[in-house]
N, C-alpha and C positions, 0 to 999 in steps of 0.2 A: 188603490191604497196609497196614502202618499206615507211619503220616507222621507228620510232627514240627514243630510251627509253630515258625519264627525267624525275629524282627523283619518281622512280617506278612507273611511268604511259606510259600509252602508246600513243603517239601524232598520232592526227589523229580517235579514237578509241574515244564514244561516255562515256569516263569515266575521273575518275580525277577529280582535280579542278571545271573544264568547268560543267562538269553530275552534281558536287555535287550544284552549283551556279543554274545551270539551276532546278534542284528539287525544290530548296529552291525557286527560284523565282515566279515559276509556283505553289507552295503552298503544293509541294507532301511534308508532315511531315513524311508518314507513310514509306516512298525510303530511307529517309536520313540518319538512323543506316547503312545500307547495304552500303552505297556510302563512308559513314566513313571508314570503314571496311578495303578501298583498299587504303587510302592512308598514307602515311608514318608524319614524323614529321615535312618536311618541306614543305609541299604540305597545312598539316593544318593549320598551320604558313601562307601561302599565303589564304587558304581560310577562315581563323578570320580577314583579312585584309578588303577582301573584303563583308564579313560579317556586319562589322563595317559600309562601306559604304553605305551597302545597307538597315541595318534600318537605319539611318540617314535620307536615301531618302524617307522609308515610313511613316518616322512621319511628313512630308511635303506633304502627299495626301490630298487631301480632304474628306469631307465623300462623296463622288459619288464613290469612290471608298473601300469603308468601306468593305465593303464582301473579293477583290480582300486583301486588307491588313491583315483582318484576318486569314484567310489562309497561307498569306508570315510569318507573326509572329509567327505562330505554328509552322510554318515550322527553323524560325532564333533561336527558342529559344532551340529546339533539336539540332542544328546543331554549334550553338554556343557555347552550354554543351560540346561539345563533341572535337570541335579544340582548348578549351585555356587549358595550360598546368599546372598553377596557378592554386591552390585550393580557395585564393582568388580571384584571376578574375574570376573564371568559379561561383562562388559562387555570386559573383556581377552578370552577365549576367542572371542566376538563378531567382534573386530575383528583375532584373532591373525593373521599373515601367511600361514601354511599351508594357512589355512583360507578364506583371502578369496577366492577365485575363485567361491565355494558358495554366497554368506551371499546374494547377490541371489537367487538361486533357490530358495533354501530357506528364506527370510523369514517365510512363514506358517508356515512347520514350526515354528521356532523362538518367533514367535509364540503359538503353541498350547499348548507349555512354559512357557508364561512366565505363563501369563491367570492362573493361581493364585495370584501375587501381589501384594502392595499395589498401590493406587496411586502411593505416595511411591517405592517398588522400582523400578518399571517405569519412571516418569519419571526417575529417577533413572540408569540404563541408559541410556534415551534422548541424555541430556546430557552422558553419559559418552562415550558414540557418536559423538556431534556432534561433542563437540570433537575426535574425533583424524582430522586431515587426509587421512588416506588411507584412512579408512575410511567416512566420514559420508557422501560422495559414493554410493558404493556400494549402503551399508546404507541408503541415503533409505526405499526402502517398509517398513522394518522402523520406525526411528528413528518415521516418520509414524506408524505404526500405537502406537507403544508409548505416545507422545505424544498422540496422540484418545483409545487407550483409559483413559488415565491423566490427562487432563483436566492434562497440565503446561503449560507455557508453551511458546510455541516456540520450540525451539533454532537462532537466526539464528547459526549459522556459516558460513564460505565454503564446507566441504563440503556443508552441509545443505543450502545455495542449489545450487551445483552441480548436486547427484542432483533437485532440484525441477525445474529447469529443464529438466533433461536428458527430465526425468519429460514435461513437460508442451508440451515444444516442437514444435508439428505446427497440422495443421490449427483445429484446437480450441481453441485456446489463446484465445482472447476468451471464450468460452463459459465455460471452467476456469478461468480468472484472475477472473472474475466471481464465480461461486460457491465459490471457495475464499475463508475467513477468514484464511487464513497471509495473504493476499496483500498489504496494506499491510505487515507487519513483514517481509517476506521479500526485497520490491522494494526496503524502505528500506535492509537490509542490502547487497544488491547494489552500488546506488547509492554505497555506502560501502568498499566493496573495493579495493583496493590494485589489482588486475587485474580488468580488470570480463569476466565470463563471455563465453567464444566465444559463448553464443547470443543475449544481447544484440548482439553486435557483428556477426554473421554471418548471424541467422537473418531467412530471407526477403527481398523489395526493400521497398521502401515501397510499403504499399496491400495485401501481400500477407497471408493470413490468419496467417501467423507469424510477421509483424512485431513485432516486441517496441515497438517505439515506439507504432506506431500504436495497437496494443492500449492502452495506458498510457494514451495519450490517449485513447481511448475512453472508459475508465475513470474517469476525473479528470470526462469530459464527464458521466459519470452520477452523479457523487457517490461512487464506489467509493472512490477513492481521493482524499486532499484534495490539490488545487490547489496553496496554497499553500507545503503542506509538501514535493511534489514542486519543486517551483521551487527552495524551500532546499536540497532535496537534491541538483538537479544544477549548479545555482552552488557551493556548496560543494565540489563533485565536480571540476569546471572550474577552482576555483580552487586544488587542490593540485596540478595539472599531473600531468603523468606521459605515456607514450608516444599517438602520435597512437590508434592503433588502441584505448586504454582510454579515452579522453575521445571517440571516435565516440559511442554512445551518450546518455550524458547531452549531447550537444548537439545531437543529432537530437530527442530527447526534446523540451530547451527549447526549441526550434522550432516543435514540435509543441503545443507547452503553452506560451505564448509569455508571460513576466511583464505584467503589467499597468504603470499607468503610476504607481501609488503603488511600487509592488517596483522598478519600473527605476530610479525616483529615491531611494529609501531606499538601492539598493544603487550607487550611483556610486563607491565608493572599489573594492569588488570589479572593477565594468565598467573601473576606469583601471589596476588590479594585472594587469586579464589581456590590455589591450594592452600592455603592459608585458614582463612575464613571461611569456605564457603559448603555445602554438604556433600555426604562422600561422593556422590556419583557427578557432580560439577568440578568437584576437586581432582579428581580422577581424569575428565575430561581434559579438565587446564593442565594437568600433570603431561599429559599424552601430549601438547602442542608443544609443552618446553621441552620435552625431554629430545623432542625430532628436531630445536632449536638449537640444544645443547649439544648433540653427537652432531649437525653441522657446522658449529662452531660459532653460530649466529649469537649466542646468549653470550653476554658479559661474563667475567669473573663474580664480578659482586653479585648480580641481578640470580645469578646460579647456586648463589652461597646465600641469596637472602631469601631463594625456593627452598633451599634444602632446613634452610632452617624454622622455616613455617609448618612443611609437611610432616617434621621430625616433631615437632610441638602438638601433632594429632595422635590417635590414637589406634586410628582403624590401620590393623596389620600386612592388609595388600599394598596400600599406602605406602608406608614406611616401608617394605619390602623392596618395592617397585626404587623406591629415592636412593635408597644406600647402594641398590643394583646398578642405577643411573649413573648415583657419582665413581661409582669403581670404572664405570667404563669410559666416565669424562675425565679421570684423572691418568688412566692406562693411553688416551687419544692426545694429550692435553695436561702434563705432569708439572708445567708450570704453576700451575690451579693450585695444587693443592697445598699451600702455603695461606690461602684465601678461604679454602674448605674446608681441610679437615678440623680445622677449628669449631665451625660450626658442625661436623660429625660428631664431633667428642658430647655435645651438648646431650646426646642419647645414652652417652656413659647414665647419666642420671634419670634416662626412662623407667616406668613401672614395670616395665615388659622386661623379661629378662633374654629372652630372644632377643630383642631390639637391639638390649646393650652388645650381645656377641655378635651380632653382625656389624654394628655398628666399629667394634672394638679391630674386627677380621679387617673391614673396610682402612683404617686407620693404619693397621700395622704392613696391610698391601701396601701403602704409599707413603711411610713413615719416611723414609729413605729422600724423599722431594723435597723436606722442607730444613731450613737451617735447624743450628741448635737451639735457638731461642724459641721458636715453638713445637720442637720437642721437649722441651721443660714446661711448656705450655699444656702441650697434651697429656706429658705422664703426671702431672698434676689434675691434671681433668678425671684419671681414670682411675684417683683415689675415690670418685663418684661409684665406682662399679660395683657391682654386690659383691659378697662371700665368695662364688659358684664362678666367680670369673678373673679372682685375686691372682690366683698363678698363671693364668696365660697373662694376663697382664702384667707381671712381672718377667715372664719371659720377654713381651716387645720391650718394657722399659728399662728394664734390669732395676738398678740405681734407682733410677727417675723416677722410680713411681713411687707419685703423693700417697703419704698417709692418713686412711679414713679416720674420721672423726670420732672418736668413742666418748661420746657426751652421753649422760643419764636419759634411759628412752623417759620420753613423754609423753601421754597418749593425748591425742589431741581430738576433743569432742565440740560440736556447736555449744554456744551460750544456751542456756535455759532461755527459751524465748518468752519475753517480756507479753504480760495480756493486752489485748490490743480491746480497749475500752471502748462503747458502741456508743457515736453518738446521742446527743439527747434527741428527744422526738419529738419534743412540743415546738416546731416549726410555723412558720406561718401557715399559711392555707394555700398558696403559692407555692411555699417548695412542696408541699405536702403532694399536689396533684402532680409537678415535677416526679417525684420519687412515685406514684403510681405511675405515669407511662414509661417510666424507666423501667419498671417490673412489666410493665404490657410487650415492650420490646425486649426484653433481655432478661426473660426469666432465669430462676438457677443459683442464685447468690442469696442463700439462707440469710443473711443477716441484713439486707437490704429489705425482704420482702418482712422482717420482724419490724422492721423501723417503719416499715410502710403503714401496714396493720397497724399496730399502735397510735401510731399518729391518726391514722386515719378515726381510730375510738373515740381520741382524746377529742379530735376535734368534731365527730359530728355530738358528742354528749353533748359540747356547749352550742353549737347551733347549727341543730340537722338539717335544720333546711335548706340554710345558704350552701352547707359541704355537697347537698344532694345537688345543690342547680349546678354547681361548680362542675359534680363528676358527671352530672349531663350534659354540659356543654365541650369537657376533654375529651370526652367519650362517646360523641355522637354517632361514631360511624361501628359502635360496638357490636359482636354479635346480638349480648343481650338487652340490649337496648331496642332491637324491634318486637322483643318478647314480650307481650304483657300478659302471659302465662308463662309456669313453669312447661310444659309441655312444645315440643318440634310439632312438626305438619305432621310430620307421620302419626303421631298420639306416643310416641315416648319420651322422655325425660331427658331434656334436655342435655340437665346437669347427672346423668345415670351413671358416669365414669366416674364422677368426685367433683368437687367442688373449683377446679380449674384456679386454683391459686386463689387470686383474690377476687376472682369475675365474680362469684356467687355473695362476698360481701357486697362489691360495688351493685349488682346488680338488685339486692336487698334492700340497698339504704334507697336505690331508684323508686323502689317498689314495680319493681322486673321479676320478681320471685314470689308465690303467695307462702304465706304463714305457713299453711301444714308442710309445703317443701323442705322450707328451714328447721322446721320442727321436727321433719322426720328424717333429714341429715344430721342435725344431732341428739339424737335418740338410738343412733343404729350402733349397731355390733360388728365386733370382730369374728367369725365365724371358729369353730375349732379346726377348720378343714384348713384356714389359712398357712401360708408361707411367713416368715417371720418380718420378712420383705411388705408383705401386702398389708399385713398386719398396723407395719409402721405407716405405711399410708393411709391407710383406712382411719387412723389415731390422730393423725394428722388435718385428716378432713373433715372428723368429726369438731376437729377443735374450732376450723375457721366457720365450721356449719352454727357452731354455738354462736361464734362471734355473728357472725350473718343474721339468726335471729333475734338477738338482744341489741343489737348496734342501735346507737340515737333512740332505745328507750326508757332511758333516766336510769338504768341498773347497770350501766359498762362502761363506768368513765375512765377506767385506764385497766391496760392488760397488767394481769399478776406474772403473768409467763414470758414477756419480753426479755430476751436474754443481756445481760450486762458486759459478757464479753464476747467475742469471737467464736470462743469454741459453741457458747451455746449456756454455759452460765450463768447462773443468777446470783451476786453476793450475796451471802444471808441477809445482811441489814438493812439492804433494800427493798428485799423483799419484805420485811416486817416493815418497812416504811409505809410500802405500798396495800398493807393491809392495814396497818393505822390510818389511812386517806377513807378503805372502805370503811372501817367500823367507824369514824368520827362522820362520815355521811349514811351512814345506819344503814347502808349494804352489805349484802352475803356475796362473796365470791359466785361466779359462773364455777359448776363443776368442773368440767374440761380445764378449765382456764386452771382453776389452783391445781388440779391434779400434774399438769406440764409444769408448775411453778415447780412443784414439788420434786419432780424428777429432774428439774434441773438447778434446783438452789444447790448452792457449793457445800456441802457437808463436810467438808476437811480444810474449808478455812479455817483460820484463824481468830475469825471472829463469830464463827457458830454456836462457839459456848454463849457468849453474851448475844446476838441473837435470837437463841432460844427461848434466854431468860425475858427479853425483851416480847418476845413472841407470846409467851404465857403470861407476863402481865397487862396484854391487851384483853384481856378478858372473853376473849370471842371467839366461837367454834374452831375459824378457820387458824384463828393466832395457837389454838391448844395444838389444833395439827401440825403445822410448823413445829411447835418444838418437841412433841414427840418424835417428829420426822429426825431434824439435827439431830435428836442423842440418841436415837437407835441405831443398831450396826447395819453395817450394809444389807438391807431384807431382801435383793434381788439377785438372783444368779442362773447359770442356766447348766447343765450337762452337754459333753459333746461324745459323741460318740462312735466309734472308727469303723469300717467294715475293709479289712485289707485287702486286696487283690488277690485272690487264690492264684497256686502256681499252675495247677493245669484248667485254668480259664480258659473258654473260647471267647473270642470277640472281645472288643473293647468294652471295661463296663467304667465308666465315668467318673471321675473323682468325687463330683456334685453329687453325685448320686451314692458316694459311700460315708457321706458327713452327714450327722443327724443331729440336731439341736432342740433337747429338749426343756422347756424352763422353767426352774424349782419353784413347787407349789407353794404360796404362802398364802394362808387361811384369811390372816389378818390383813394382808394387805386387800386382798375382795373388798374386803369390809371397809375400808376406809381411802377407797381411791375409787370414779364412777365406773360404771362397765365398759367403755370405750377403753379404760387402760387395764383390764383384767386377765389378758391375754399374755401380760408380764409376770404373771403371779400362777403360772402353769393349767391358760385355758387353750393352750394350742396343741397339736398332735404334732410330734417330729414330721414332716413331711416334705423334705426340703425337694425332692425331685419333684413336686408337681409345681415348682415354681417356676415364674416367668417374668421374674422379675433380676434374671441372672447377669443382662447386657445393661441394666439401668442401676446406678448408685449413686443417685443425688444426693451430695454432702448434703444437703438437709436433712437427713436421716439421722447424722452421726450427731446432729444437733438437740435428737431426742433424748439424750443420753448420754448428755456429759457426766457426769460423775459417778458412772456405771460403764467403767471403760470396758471392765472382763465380760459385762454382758452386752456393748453396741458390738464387742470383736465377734462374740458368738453368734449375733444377728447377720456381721455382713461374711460369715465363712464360704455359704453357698454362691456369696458373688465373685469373692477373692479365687474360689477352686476352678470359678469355670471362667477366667483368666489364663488359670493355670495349664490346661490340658482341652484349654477350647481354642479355636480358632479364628472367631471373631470378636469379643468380647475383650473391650478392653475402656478406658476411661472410667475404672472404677475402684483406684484404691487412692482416690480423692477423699474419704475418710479418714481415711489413716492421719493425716497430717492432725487432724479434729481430736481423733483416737488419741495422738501420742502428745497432745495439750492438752488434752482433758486430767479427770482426777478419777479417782476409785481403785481399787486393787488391780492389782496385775497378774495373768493366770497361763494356763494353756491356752485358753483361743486368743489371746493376745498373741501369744510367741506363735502360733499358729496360723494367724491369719497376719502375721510376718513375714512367716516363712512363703507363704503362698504368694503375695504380693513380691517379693525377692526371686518369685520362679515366674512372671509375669508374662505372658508374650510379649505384648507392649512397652518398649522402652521408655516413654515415660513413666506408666505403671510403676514399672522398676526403680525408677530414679525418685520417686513419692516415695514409695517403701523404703528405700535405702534413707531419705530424712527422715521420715517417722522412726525409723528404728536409731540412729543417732541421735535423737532429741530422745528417743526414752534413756539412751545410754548417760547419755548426759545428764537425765535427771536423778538415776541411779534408778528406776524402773522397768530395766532392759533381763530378764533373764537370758544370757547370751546361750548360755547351752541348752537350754528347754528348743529355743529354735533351730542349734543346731541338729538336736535330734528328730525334730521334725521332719528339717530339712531331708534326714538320712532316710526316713524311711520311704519320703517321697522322691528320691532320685534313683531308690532303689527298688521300688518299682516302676521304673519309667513313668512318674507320673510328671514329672517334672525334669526339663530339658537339660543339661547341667553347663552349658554354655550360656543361658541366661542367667543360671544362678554365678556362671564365675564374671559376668558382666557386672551383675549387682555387687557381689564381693569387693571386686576391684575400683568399683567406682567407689563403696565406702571405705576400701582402705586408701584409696587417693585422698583424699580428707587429712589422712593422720590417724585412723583409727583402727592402727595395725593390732594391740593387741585386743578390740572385740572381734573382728575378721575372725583373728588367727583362734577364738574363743569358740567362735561358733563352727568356725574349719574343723576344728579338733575334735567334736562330737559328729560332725556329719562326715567326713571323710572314714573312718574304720570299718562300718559295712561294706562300704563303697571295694574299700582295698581288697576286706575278706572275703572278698564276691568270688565264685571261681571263674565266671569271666567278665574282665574291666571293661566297664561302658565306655563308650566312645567319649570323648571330653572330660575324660579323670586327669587326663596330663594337664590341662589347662589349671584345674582347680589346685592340683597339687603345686602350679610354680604360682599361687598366686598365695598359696599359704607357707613356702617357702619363702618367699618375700616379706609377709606378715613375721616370719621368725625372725628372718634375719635383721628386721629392722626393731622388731622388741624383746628379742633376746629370750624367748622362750623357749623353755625347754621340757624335758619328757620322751615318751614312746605312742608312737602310734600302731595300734594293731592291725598287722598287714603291711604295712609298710615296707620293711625288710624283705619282705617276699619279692618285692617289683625292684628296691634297691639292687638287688643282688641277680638280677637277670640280667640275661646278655641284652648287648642292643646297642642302640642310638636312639630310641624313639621317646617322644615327647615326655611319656610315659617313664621309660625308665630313667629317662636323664633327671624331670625334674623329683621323682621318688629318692634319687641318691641328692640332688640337693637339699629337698629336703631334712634327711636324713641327715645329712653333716651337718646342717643349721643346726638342727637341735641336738647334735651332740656338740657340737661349737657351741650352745649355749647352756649346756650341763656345765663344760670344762672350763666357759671364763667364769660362770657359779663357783663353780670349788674354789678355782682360784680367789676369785672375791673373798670366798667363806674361810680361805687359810690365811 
């Protein structure tokens, strides 16, 4: 047989181009280094071509052939390494998305391809690698490998450290931190992270073999690593703050690795920046190196008087405890000082704590005697700052001297109405368009980002769906649903069985990734009556983008009617009558779903609804009659809540969630004129709130169903707010609230209720949400202050609620200025509390914080039970701040009368 050599293969001969295609096709990954082997540069040059065309073809399978395509991928992604000649392409192909599930297991393959070239190549790769964040974690034993073999340098990126860690975190890891040379540039890196690695923060207790700290210290003890460069690294670390859980680490570490006593004093401006700024258990730590600075006499005057006055400007009371104890004993060792200090003491006269002020006040009159007369006129002017409850000791240290408080007209000080934050327009080019999809592909979660998405995404495939389709195939190639060309997984179930996945089910529809009946029978389905009012909102939710998913680029959807206009989730009326004069002058009917959201979220207590309506009825068109029926009817939506209290000889815990029942008032008519996807608002649910599971998850997109139905989104989200309250994991969900208390509609019980619960939150931010939501209702004058405090009462009076969080939330809203709604809602929840025959643990706290609220807005009256706890012996928190309170408000009976005489 004769043969014919071309470009050093041999035609005819079961090798070449042809062997290497057919390997790769057939899925042989483990052939493809060897078939590399034989062929020259422009043999690979022809088989990157064909390469190229052949994933192209597998990302167009379906999953029935999901098995056959992973095997061809493992096979494209060694074989792809190995024919492009670019250190950046072969480094893209590497790290491509389609391919990324493969590249850890196939790292030596790819490897083996690659030994034939430079050294400057292969490093070069490597760093190509590194940098891109989603892949460098991955590719770690590739990247390592390409890097040793190629003698580069090492690529300290977050990925790099990631997959190293990930690599090396086990038993071993003292052994392998030891004999690896990455190790000082890798840990430096680390140390240097914006988020410092789960297996620094997580991995093992202390002492145990895969301690990350301990090890370090090891390290450091041997000379591995140097001493004094880890110290800089995790004070520098500590001193950019960031969340508790990123600063664990480097302060276990410097614990571990503890500064010397040249480093503690060279660094004294850092130690007084991070009692200052920095979070309580960092601050604490710096607290502890000055304070062993201060009693040896090593700290300045100034540098001690500019700690004390940072720590005093906090608010956690071990803190402040610890500082005033500090300076009595640097002033008692060291009475020079206090000419320099107690100045900055006095600044606590004006603390909200009123403990703070009398220790503060004790501290001050222990060492009054050290300083001349000019700043003792200094100080008893400072301690015209001091409350009511503290006026006569204070006139004891100052007799004379002491400045007189202010008696200006209280003024209650609430936030501004905040102004509506109007949503972008949407009609966008078709570039930002696909922008704003892979922003929602990365960073789901943000209701008014994925509304502009949507909409844009209508607007632009109505005028031309074919070019938007090739667009979102090309952003989107490495999508899941993109190798779907069924609705249906491998296994034979539905893909999309959980919901509609955001917007994957439209993008995946306009692909033609979805068939027809799918879309059809995602919006066609129902709310069930067995639903949660949670699951409910979701289910409502997916029916709607399910609509849009079937109609999208069929001449009938050229802009949403439900695109909300503002922030909360609003619609102005007149836009939306704009937006249905666009339909009826293109001689289209509304998408059901679609007007049905319009409608529950057009602003009905605008001001422009009257005319509106009218506008709305002279469109002459089914959807424009509904609109303005909608505007002038009253509120047709509401729900019942209903209580089940805590018996007193209960066993066992029975659960707050489990005692709120939400049932939603039937309305006839509303069935009738809104689709069945939203008939579940018009009383087709059953109360069932304990069989929900939707209690740890409260995507503000929720509260966006239901803007101008504020008394009914409150009673929707009660079972999530309760199990906040009295749960122990469950928190990041009273991110509605802010939506809530901007929104419109009437204001009720589950408002002040699902208030009150949000204010008992375990979660301190939770907490600090509530407290602005409930300041923005006050401000807008929609706040019933006492409906919440009596909620509040019956929840701390049955230990449903901790009352240490509630006087957290208290006091952070009356730090604001907003002494007398506090002291408004104080007043209704504290009297059970007092009548109680035995007082819960944390009633002294609440009682000096509404003591506080008196004294500063001069309210007066009687509290029931109060007198009881007044009039007891003691010293204790309890009884001290019952009798302050108690005088506040007859001090503000008796400057009343006088005023009134």
């Amino acid at each position: 047989m004769t043969t014919k050599v071309i470009s050093g293969t041999v035609e005819g001969d079961d090798e070449g181009v042809d062997a290497l295609m057919k390997a790769v096709r057939a899925g042989r990954a483990g052939e493809v280094p060897a078939l590399l082997e034989r062929l020259e540069a422009a043999d690979r040059a022809e088989a990157l071509t064909r390469l190229k065309a052949l994933r192209a073809e597998v990302r167009s399978w379906d999953w029935s052939r999901w098995q056959e395509a992973t095997r061809v991928r493992r096979a494209l992604y060694v074989a792809g390494a190995g024919c492009h000649t670019g250190a950046a392409a072969a480094a893209s192909w590497l790290g491509g998305r389609d391919l990324l599930s493969w590249r850890t297991e196939d790292g030596a393959l790819a490897l083996r391809v690659l030994t034939d070239r430079t050294p400057v190549w292969r490093a070069d790769v490597a760093h190509r690698l590194a940098a891109k964040p989603g892949v460098a974690e991955e590719s770690y034993p590739l990247i390592r490998a390409l890097v040793e073999s190629s003698g580069a340098t090492v690529p300290a990126t977050d990925g790099y450290v990631l997959g190293w860690m990930r690599k090396i975190t086990d038993d071993r890891l003292l052994t392998t931190l030891r004999n690896d040379p990455q190790t000082p540039v890798l840990v430096a890196h680390a140390l240097a992270m914006r988020e410092t690695p789960d297996q620094l923060t997580w991995s093992g207790t202390d002492g145990s073999a895969a301690h990350w700290p301990s090890a370090l210290s090891k390290l450091t003890e041997e000379g591995v690593l140097d001493r004094a460069e880890l110290v800089d690294l995790c004070v520098s670390r500590l001193l950019r703050g960031g969340r508790s859980r990123d600063l664990r680490f480097p302060l276990a570490l410097l614990q571990l690795v503890p500064p010397n006593a040249d480093e503690r004093r060279d660094r004294i401006a850092d130690w007084i920046g991070m009692t200052a700024d920095a979070t309580s258990t960092v601050a604490g730590y710096a607290q502890k190196i000055l304070s062993g600075l201060a009693l040896e006499g090593a700290l300045p005057g100034g540098a001690f008087a500019e700690m004390t006055a940072g720590v005093l400007f906090r608010t956690e009371k071990k803190l402040l405890r610890a500082q005033l104890t500090l300076v009595n004993k640097v002033l008692t060792k060291n009475p020079a000082l206090a000419g320099e200090v107690l100045p900055v003491v006095a600044d606590a006269f004006g603390h909200d704590d009123s403990e703070v002020q009398e220790r503060a006040l004790q501290v001050v009159a222990r060492h009054l005697k050290a300083v001349d007369e000019a700043t003792r006129r200094e100080l008893g002017q400072a301690a015209s700052l001091l409350g009511p409850a503290h006026r006569s000791a204070a006139e004891t240290v100052f007799g004379s001297g002491l400045g007189e408080p202010e008696h200006l007209p209280y003024e209650e000080i609430l936030p501004p109405v905040p102004e509506p934050q109007i949503l972008r327009d949407t009609e966008g080019s078709l570039e930002e368009l696909v922008e704003d999809l892979l922003v929602q592909q990365r960073r789901a979660g943000d209701a008014m980002e994925f509304e502009v998405a949507l909409d844009g995404l209508v607007r632009h495939a109505h005028k031309d769906k074919e070019r938007v389709a090739s667009r979102v195939k090309e952003a989107f190639a490495d999508a899941y649903w993109q190798d779907s060309g069924a609705f249906l997984d491998h296994t034979g179930y539905d893909y999309f069985r959980h919901g509609a996945r955001g917007l994957d089910a439209v993008l995946a529809a306009l692909v033609g990734k979805v068939k027809r009946e799918r879309t059809r029978a995602g919006r066609n389905q129902t709310v069930p009556m067995t639903s949660c009012v949670h699951g409910a909102m979701e289910v409502t939710q997916d029916i709607r983008v399910w609509e849009v998913a079937h109609l999208i680029g069929g001449g009938t959807l050229p802009l949403l009617l439900s695109t909300p206009t503002r922030h909360t989730g609003g619609i102005d009326p007149l836009e939306l009558v704009r937006r249905l004069r666009e339909y009826a002058d293109a001689g289209l009917e509304p998408a059901p779903m679609d007007l049905g959201h319009a409608l529950l979220r057009v602003r009905r207590q605008d001001a422009a609804a009257v005319q509106a309506a009218d506008e709305a009825e002279a469109l002459g068109s089914k959807a424009g009659a509904r609109l303005a029926e909608w505007l002038r009817s009253e509120n047709p939506l509401g729900a019942t809540v209903r209580f089940h209290p805590r018996g007193e000889k209960e066993s066992g815990r029975w659960w707050l969630v489990d005692r709120i029942l939400v049932e939603m008032a039937k309305r006839p008519e509303f069935r009738d004129e809104f689709p069945k996807g939203l008939h579940w608002l018009a009383g087709g649910l059953l109360p069932n709130a304990r069989r929900c599971y939707h209690w740890e998850q409260v995507p503000e997109r929720w509260a966006t169903l239901l803007p101008a139905d504020r008394e009914l989104l409150a009673a929707c989200l009660l079972s999530s707010m309760a199990s906040a309250v009295d749960g122990d994991s469950a928190r990041d969900v009273t991110g509605p609230l802010t939506l809530l208390a901007e929104g419109e509609g009437q204001v009720g019980r589950a408002v002040a209720l699902v208030l009150a619960f949000g204010l008992g939150c375990r979660d301190a931010d939770d907490r600090l949400r509530a407290v602005d939501a409930l300041l923005v209702l006050a401000s807008r004058g929609d706040l019933d202050a006492r409906q919440v405090g009596r909620d509040l009462a019956w929840l701390l009076a049955e230990r449903s609620m901790k009352p240490n969080r509630l006087a957290d939330a208290a006091r952070t809203a009356a730090a604001t200025g907003a002494y007398g709604t506090v002291w408004t809602i104080l007043s209704e929840a504290l009297p059970p509390l007092l009548e109680a025959e035995q007082p819960m643990r944390g009633l002294g706290e609440l009682l000096a914080i509404a003591a506080d609220c008196v004294e500063r807005c001069g309210a007066t009256g009687q509290l029931a039970g109060l007198e009881r706890h007044a009039a007891a012996r003691g010293s204790s928190q309890l009884v001290t701040q019952a009798r302050r309170l108690r005088n506040a408000l007859r001090q503000g009976s008796d400057q009343s009368a006088t005023e009134m005489s």
